[in-house]
C-alpha positions as CSV (number, residue, x, y, z in Angstrom):
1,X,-12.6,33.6,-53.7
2,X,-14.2,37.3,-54.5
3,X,-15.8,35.7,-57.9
4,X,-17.1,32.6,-55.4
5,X,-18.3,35.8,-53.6
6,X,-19.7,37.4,-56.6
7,X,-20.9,34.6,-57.8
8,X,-23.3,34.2,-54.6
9,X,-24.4,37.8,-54.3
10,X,-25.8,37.1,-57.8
11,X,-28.1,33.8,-57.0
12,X,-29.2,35.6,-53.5
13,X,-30.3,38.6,-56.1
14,X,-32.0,36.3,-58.1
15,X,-34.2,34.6,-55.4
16,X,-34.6,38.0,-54.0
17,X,-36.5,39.0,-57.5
18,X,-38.1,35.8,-57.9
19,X,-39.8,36.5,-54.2
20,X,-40.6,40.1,-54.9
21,X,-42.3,39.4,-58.3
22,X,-44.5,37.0,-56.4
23,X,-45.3,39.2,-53.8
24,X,-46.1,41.5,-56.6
25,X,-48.7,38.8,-58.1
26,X,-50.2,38.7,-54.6
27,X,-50.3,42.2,-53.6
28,X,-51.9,43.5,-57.0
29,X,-54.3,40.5,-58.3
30,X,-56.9,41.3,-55.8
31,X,-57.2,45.3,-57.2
32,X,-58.2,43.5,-60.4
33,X,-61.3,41.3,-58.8
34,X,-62.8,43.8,-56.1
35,X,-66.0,43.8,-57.9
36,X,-66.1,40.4,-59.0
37,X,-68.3,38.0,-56.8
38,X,-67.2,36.3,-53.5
39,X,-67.3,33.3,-55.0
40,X,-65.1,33.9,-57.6
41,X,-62.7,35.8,-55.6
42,X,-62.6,33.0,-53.6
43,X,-61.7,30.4,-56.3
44,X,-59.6,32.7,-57.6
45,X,-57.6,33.2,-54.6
46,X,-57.1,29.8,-54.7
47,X,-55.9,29.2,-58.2
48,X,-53.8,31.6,-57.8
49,X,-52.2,30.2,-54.6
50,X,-51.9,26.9,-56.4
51,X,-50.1,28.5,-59.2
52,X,-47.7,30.0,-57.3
53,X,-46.5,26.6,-55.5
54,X,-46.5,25.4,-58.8
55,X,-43.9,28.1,-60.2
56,X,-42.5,27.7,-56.8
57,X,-41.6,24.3,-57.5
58,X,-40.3,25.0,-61.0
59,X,-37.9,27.4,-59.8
60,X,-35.8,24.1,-58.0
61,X,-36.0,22.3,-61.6
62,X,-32.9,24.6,-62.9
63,X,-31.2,24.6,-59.3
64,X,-31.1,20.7,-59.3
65,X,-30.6,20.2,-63.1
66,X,-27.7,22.7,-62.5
67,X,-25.7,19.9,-60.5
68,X,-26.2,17.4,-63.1
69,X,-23.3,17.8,-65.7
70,X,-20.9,18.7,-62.9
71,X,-21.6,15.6,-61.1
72,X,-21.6,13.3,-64.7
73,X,-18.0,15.6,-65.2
74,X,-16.8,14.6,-61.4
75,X,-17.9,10.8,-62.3
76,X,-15.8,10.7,-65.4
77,X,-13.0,12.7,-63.8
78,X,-12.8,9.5,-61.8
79,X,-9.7,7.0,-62.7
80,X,-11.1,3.7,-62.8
81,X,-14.2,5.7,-64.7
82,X,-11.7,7.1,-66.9
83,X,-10.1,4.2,-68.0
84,X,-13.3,1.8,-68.4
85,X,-14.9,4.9,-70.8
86,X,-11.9,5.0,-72.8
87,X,-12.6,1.6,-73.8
88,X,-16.4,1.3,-74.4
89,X,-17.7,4.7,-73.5
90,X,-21.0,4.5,-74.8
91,X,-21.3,1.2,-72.6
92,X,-20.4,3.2,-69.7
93,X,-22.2,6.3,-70.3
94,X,-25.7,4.2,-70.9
95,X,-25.3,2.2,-68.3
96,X,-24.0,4.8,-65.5
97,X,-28.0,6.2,-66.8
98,X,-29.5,2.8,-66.4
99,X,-28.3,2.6,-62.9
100,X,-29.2,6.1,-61.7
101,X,-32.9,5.3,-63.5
102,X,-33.4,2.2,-61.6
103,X,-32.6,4.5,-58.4
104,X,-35.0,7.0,-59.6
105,X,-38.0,4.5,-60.4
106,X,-37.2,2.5,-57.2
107,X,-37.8,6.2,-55.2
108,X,-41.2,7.2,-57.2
109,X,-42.5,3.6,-56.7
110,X,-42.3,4.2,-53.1
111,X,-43.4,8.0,-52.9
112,X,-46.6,6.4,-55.3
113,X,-47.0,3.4,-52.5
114,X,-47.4,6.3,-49.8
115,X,-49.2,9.1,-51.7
116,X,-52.2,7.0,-53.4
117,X,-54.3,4.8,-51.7
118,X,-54.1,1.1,-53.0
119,X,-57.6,1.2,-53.3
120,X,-57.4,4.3,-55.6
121,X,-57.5,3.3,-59.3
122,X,-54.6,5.1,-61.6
123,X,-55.1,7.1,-64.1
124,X,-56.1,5.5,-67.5
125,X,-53.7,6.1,-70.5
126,X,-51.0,7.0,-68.0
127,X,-49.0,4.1,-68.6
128,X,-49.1,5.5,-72.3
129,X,-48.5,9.3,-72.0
130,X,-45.8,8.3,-69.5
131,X,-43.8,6.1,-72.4
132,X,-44.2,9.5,-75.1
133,X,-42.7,11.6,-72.7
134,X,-40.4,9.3,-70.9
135,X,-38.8,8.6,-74.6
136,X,-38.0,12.0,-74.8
137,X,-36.2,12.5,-71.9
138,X,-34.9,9.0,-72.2
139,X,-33.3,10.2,-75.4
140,X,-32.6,13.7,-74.2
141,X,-30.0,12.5,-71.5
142,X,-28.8,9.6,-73.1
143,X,-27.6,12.1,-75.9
144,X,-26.5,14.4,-73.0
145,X,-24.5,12.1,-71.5
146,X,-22.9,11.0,-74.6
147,X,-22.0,14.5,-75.2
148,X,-20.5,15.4,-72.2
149,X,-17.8,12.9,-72.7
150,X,-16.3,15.2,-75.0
151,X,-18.1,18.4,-74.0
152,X,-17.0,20.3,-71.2
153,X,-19.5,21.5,-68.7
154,X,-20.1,25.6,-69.7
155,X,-20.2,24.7,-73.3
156,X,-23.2,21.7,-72.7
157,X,-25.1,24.4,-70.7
158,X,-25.1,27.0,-73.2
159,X,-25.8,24.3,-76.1
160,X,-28.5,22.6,-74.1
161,X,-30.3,26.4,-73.5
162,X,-31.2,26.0,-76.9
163,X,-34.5,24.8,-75.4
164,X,-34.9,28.5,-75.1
165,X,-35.7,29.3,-78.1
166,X,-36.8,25.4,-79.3
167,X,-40.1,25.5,-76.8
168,X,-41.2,28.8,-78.4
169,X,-41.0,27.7,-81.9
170,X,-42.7,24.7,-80.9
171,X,-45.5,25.8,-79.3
172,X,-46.0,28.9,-81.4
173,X,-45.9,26.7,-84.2
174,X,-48.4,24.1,-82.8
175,X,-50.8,26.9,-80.9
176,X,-50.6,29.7,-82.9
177,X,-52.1,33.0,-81.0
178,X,-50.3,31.2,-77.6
179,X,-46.9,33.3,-77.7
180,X,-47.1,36.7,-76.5
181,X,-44.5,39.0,-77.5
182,X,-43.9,39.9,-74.2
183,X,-43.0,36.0,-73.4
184,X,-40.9,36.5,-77.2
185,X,-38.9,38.9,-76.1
186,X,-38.1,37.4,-72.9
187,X,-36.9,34.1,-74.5
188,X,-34.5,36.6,-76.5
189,X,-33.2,38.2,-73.9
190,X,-32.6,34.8,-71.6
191,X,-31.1,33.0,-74.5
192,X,-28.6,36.1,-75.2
193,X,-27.2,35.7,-71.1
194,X,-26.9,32.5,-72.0
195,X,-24.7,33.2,-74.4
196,X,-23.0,35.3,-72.6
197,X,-22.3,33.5,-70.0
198,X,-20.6,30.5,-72.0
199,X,-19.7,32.1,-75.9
200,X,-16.4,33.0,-74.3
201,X,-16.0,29.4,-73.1
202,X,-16.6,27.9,-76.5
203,X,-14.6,30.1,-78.1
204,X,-11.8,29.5,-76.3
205,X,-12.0,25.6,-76.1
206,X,-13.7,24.4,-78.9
207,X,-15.8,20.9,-78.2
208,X,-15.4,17.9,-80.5
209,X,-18.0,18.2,-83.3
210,X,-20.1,15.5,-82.4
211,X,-20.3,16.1,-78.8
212,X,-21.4,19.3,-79.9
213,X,-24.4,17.6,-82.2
214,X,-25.4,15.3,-79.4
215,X,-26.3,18.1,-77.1
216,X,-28.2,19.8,-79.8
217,X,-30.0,16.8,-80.3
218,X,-30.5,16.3,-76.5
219,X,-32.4,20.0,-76.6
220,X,-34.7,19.2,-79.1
221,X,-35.7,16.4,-77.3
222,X,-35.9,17.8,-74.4
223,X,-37.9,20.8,-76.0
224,X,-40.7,18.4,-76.9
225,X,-41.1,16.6,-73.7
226,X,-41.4,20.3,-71.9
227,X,-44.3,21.3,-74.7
228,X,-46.1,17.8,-74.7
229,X,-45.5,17.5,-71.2
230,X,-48.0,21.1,-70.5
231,X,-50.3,19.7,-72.6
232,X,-50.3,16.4,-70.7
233,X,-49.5,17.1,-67.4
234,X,-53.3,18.6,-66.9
235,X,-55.2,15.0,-67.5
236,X,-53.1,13.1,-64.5
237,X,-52.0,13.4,-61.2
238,X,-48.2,13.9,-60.8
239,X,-47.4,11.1,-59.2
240,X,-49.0,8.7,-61.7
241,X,-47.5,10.6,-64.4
242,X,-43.9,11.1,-62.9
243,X,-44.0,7.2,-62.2
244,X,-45.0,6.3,-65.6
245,X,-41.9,8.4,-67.1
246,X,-39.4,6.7,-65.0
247,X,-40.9,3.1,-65.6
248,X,-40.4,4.1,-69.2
249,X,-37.0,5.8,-68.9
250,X,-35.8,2.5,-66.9
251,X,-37.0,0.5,-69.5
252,X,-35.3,2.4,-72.5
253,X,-32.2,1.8,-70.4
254,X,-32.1,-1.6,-70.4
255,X,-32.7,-1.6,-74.2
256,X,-29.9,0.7,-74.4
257,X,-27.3,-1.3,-72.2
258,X,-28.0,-4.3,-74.3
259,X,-27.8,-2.7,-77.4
260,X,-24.2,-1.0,-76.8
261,X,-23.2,-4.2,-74.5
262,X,-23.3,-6.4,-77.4
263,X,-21.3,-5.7,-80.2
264,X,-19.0,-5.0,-77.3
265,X,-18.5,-8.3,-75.3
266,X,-18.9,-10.5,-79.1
267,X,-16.5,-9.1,-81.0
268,X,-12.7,-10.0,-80.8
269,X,-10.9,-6.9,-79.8
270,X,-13.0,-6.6,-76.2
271,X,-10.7,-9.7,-74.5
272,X,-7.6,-7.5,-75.2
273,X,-8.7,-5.0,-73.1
274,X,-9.4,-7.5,-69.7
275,X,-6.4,-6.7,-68.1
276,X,-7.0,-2.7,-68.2
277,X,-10.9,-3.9,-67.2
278,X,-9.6,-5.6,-64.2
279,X,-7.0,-3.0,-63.2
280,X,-9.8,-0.1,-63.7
281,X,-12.5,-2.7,-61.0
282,X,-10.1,-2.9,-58.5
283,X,-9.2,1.0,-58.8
284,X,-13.0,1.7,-58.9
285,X,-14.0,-0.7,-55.9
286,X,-11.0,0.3,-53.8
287,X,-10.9,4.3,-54.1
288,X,-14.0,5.5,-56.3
289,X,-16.6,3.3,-55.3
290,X,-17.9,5.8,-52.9
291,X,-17.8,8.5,-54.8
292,X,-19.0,7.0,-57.7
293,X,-22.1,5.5,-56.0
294,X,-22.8,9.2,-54.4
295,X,-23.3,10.5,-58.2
296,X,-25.5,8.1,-59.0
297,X,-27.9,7.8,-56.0
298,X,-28.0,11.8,-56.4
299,X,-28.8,11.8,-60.3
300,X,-31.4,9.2,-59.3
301,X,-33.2,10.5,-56.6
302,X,-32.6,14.1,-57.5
303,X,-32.4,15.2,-60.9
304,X,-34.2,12.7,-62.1
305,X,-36.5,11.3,-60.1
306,X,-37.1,14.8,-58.0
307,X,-37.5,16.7,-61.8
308,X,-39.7,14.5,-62.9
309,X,-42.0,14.6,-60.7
310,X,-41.7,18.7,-60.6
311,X,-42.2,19.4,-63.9
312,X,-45.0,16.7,-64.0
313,X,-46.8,19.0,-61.3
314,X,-45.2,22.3,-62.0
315,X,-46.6,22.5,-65.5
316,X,-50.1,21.6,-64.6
317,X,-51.5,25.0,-66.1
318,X,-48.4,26.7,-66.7
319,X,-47.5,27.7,-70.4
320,X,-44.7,25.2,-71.9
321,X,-42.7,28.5,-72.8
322,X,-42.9,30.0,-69.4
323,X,-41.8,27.0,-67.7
324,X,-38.5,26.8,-70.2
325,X,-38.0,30.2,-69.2
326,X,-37.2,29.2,-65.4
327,X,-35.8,26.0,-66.1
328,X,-33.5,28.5,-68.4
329,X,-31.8,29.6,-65.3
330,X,-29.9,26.0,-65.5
331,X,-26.2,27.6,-66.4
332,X,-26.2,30.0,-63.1
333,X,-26.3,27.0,-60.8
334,X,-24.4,24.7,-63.3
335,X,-21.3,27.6,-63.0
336,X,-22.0,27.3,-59.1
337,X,-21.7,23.6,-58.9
338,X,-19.0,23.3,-61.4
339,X,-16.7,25.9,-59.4
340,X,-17.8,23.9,-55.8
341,X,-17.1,20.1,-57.3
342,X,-14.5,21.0,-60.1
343,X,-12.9,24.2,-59.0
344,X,-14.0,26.0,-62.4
345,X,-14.1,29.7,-61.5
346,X,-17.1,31.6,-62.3
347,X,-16.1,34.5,-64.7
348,X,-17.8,38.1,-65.5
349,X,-19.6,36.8,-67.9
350,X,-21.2,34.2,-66.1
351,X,-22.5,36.8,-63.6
352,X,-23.6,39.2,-66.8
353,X,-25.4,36.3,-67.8
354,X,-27.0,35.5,-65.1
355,X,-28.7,38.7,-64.5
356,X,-30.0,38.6,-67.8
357,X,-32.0,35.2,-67.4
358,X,-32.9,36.7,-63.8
359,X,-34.2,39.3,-65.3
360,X,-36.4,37.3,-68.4
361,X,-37.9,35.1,-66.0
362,X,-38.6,37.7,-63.4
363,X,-40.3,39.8,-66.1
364,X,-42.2,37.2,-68.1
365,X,-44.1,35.8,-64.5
366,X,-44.8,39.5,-63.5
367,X,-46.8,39.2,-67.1
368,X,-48.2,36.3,-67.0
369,X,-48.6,34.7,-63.7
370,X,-51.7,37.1,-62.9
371,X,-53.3,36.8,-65.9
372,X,-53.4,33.0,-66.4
373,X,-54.9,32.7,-62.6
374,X,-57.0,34.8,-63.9
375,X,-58.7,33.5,-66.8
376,X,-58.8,30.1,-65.3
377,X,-60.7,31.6,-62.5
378,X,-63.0,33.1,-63.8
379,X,-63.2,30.7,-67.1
380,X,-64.6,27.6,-64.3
């Protein structure tokens, strides 16, 4: 109970530095524009209001990614789920993402019905830049969930967070100039509390190997989807955009279900395993049905379908290595959710941790929140 405690004191510090750095952005851009023209103080005002709903919506991504593996965990924890992924579980593990992607595309279709006029044409090459970065995050989870069969929780978040010092690379490597050392440093210092907070978890219950490789492969991916994605994200509106990815994630999922589904239902061995298939259906549609279908309507509208959309309007002007940085904040909320839907207790070093990537993000938007409202101000 006292680390539960703990544990909360810590994300109520966080949001309480997260609200003073932007009130420091507010209070001290104006000082730096008191001689500029009212016309530019006036478009900068507002560029720098829109960039901090942006950042403002970023800062959810990592609360709502952070329920994610706890709620794939609580969905394999289940026994009917348990016994159908011991028999095909890369059956069950694509099509558990199929289903929660149809939920996900089904929610963004209507949101796109309501927010865009029919008689407002969509975005050319939409349809395009939505299959590119909906392949990477199609891939990204599917190796994720994969993983997480065999990968507990703490140890996917800390291999995942890898992204922290992926993006960087990345974009330094593609952009060269873009990186400050400022933003450097920060990456450093988030990726170290990550560490922290799950080294001690790894160490003590080492992963199977290849679970361990899927969820490095799933941060690469993800890494280029969050650098293409700033690039990207600029040319469309969100909603387009967010559409377009879950049209194409949907559609990689089907693909995926009947890849696996084959080899599975045509060769021999599948027909001895009807009678555990049936058992496992009538477990699953007599106590975990609800349960189950909870998971997947909140992986669909939520950490898929909401994410999507926020990063597809969160990173419109925001630097792909800054927005990594919040979304680097993930582990703090998955060790929240984990303890509230598994009972995994939060430990020091969770709460060491924590402050660390606090404290990274905080001081990497005190940099460079002001100064790219800034230039784009006063670049137009």
């Amino acid at each position: 109970f006292c680390m539960k405690k703990s544990n909360i004191f810590v994300l109520l510090l966080g949001l309480g530095l997260g609200q003073e750095c932007i009130a420091f952005c507010v209070n001290s851009y104006p000082l730096k524009i008191k001689n500029k023209p009212q016309a530019i103080i006036s478009t900068a005002k507002k560029t720098n209001s829109e960039t901090i709903q942006r950042v403002g919506v970023l800062l959810t991504v990592p609360i709502v990614w952070g329920t994610y593996a706890p709620c794939v965990r609580l969905a394999y924890n289940l026994p009917s789920v348990s016994a159908l992924s011991t028999i095909a579980p890369n059956l069950f593990s694509v099509s558990f993402s199929a289903a929660y992607y149809f939920v996900a595309t089904t929610a963004l279709a209507f949101v796109s019905t309501i927010l865009i006029p029919s008689s407002q044409e969509v975005d050319q090459g939409v349809d395009r830049a939505g299959i590119e970065l909906g392949l990477y995050l199609f891939l990204g989870n599917c190796a994720q969930v994969l993983g997480l069969q065999t990968t507990s929780a703490d140890a996917a978040a800390f291999l995942v967070q890898l992204t922290t010092i992926v993006v960087p690379a990345i974009e330094a490597f593609s952009k060269p100039g873009t990186l400050t050392p400022r933003t450097r440093n920060c990456c450093l210092i988030a990726f170290i509390g990550v560490a922290v907070i799950c080294g001690a978890d790894i160490r003590t219950t080492p992963s199977a190997a290849t679970g361990d490789a899927l969820i490095v492969l799933a941060a690469i991916f993800y890494s280029v989807h969050v650098v293409r994605l700033s690039s990207i994200a600029v040319d469309f509106r969100p909603v387009d955009l967010a559409f377009s990815k879950a049209k194409a994630e949907a559609s990689f999922s089907i693909i995926s279900v009947a890849v696996f589904a084959f080899p599975f239902f045509y060769s021999s061995p599948s027909f001895s395993y009807l009678p555990v298939v049936e058992n496992s259906m009538k477990t699953l549609f007599s106590q975990d049905i609800s349960i189950l279908l909870a998971v997947v309507t909140w992986c669909g509208l939520f950490t898929c379908g909401y994410t999507i959309f926020a990063q597809s309007y969160g990173q419109r002007g925001i630097s792909a290595a800054s927005a990594n940085l919040i979304y680097t904040s993930q582990p703090i909320f998955s060790a929240f959710f984990a303890a509230l839907l598994l009972n995994e207790q939060p430990t020091p070093a969770t709460l060491l941790g924590g402050l660390l990537i606090l404290s990274a993000v905080v001081a990497d938007l005190q940099d460079r929140l002001p100064a790219q409202t800034s230039s784009s101000a006063y670049d137009r």
